[in-house]
C-alpha positions as CSV (number, residue, x, y, z in Angstrom):
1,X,122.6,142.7,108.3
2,X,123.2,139.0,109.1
3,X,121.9,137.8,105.3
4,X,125.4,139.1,104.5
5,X,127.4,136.1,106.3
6,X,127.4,133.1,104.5
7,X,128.9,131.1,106.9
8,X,125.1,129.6,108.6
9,X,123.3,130.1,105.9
10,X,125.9,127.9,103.7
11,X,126.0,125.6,106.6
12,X,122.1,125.3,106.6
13,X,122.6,124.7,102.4
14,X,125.2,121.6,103.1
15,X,122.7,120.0,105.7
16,X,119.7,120.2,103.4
17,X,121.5,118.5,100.6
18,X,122.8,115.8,102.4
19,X,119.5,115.2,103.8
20,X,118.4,115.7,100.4
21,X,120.8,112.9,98.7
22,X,121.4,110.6,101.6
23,X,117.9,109.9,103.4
24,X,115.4,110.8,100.8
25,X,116.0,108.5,97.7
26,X,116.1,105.3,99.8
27,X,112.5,106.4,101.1
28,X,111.1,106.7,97.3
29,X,112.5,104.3,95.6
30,X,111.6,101.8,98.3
31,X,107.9,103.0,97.5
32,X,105.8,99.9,95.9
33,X,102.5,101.1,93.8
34,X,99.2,98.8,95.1
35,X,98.2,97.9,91.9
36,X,100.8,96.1,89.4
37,X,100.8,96.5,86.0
38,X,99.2,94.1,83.3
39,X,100.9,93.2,80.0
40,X,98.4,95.3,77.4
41,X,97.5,93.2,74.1
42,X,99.5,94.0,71.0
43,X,96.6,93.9,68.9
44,X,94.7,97.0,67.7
45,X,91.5,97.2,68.9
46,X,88.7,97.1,66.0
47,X,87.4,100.5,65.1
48,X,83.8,101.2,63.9
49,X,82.5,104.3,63.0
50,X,79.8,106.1,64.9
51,X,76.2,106.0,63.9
52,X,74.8,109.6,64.4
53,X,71.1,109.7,65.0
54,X,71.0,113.2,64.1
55,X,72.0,112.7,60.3
């Protein structure tokens, strides 16, 4: 059974991480969002209570 020798399959588990750690941060955290944020208001806004018309 090949499953049993480690030696590729460990080899194939080294490449993925470096690929993993090396190439693929760089790519996301160079990643800019389209829309930038706006500063919300501290204040609360003012809260009213419903009117129901089915009182």
């Amino acid at each position: 059974m090949p499953q049993l020798n480690p030696s590729p399959w460990f080899a194939i588990l080294l490449f993925t991480w470096l690929v993993f750690l090396t190439i693929l941060p760089p790519k996301v955290l160079a990643h800019t969002f389209p829309n930038q944020s706006s500063p919300q208001s501290t204040q609360k806004p003012k809260k009213e209570p419903w009117t129901w018309p089915w009182h």
